[in-house]
C-alpha positions as CSV (number, residue, x, y, z in Angstrom):
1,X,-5.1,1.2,-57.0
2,X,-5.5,-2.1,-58.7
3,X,-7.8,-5.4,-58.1
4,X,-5.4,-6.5,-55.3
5,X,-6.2,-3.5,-53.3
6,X,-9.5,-3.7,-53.7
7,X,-10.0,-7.7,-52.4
8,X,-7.5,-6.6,-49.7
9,X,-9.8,-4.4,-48.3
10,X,-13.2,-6.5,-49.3
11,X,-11.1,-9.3,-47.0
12,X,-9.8,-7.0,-44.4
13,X,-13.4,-5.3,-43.6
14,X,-14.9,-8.6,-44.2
15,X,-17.1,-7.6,-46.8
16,X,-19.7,-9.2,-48.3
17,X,-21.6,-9.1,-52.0
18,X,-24.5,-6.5,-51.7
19,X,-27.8,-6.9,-53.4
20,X,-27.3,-3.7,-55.2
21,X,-23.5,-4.0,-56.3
22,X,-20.6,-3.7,-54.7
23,X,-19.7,-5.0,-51.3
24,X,-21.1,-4.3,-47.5
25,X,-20.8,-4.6,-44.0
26,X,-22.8,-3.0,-41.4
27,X,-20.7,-1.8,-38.5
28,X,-23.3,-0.4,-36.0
29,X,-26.8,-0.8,-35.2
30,X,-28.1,1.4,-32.1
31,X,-29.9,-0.6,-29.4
32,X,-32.0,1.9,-29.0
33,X,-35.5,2.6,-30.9
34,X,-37.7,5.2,-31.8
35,X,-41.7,4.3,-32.9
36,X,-41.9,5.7,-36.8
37,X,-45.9,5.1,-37.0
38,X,-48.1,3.6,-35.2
39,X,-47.1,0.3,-35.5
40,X,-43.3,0.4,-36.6
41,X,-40.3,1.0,-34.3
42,X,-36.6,1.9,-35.6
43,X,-33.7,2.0,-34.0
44,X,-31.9,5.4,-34.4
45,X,-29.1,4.7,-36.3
46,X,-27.2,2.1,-38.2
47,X,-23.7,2.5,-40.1
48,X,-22.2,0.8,-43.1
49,X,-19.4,0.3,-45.0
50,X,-20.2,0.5,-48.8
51,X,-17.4,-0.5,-51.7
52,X,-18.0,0.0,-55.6
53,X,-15.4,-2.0,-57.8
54,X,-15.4,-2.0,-61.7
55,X,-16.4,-5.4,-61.5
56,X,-19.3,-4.9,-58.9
57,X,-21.1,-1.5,-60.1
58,X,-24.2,-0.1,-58.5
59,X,-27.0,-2.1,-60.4
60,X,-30.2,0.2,-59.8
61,X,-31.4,2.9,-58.1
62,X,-32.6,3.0,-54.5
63,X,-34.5,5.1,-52.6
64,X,-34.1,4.7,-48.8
65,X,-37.1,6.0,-46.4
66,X,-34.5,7.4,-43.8
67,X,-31.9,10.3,-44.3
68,X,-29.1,8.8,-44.9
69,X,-25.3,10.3,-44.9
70,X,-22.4,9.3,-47.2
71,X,-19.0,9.3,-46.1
72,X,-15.6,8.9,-48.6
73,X,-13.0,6.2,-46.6
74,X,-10.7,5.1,-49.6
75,X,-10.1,5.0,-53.4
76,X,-11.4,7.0,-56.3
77,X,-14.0,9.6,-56.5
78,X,-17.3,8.3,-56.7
79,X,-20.1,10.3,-58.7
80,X,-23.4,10.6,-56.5
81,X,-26.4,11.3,-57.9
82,X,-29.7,12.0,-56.1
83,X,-33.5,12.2,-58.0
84,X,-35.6,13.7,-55.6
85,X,-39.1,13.1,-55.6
86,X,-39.7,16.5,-57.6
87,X,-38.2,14.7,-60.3
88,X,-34.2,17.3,-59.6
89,X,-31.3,15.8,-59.6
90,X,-28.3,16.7,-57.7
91,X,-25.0,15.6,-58.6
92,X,-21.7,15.1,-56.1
93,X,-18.6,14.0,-56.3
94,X,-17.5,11.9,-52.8
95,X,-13.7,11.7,-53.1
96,X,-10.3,12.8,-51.5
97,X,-9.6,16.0,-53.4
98,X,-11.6,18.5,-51.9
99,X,-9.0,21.0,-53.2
100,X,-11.0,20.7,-57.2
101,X,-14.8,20.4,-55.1
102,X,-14.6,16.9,-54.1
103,X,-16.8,16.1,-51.2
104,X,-16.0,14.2,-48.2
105,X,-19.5,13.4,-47.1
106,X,-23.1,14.3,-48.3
107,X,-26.6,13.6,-47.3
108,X,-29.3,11.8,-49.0
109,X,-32.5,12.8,-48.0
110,X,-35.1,10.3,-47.3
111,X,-37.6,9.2,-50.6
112,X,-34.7,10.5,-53.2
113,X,-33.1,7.9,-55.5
114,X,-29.6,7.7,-55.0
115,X,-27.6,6.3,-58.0
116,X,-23.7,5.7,-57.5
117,X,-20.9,5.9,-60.8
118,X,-17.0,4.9,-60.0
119,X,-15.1,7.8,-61.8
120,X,-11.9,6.3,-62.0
121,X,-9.7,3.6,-59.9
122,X,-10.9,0.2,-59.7
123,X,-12.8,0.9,-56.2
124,X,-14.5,3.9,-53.6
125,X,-15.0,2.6,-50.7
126,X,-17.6,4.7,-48.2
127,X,-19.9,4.8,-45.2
128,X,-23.1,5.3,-45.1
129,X,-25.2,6.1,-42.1
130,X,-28.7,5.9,-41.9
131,X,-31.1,7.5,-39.2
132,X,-33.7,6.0,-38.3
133,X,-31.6,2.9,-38.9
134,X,-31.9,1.1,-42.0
135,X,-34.1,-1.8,-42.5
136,X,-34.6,-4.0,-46.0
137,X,-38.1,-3.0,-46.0
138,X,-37.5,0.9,-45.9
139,X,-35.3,0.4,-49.2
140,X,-36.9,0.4,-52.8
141,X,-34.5,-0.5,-55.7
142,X,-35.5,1.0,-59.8
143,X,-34.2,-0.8,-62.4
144,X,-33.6,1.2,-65.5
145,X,-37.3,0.3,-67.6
146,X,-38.9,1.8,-64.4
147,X,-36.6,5.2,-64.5
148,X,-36.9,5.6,-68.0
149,X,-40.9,5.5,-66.9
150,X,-40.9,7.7,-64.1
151,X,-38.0,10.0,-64.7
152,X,-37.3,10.0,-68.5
153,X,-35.5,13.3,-68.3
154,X,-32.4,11.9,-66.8
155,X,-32.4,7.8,-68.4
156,X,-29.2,9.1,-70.3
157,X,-27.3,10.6,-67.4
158,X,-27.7,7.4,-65.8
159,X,-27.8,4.5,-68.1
């Protein structure tokens, strides 16, 4: 896998530069909607594609208010790590060998940071759905003064 591979398939899923890192596109957003609280509506689902590349790393953490599922598409493993609001941390791997434990989908649960590493190859590309659908406002980002703040016990695993 080399740069060329990865900007073919940036180009060929048409996607764009994402706030966190890496590149997105969202693929499907349900038309229909669910009330969350009082005064909020979702719609039940939406579903992305997600690409890391060595030049476009994941930038901070983010905690999304809806579960959210991962799915490996293409390229190396990717390392997932989730902080949960207890302050554990669970650690993945989303890749193609699930022959030596790689997985090829996991699930964040809602309020847990999710932080994503590239292991090796110059991009992963995955899909992420999210249930209720994802909305901008649902989504926190951490930069790294606020989680060596809040969750000193694992700044070194992922600075």
């Amino acid at each position: 896998m080399d740069n060329t591979e990865a900007q073919a398939v940036i180009d060929a899923l048409n996607l764009e530069e994402h706030v966190e890192g890496g590149y997105f596109r969202e693929t499907f957003r349900s038309s229909k909607t669910a009330s969350i609280s009082k005064d909020t509506n979702r719609c039940f689902m939406t579903s992305i594609y997600y690409m890391l590349t060595k030049e476009r790393p994941i930038s901070f953490l983010v905690s999304n208010k809806s579960d959210l599922v991962i799915y490996y598409h293409l390229g190396g493993p990717l390392k997932v790590l989730f902080i949960m609001p207890d302050g554990l941390i669970e650690e993945h791997i989303v890749g193609p060998d699930v022959l030596s434990g790689h997985k090829l989908q996991v699930v964040a649960p809602s309020n847990c940071w999710k932080y994503y590493e590239l292991m090796e190859g110059e991009y992963s590309l995955i899909g992420e759905a999210v249930g209720p659908g994802f909305q901008y406002e649902d989504m926190t980002l951490m930069k790294t003064d606020q989680l060596m703040n809040q969750f000193p016990q694992h700044f070194e695993t992922m600075k």
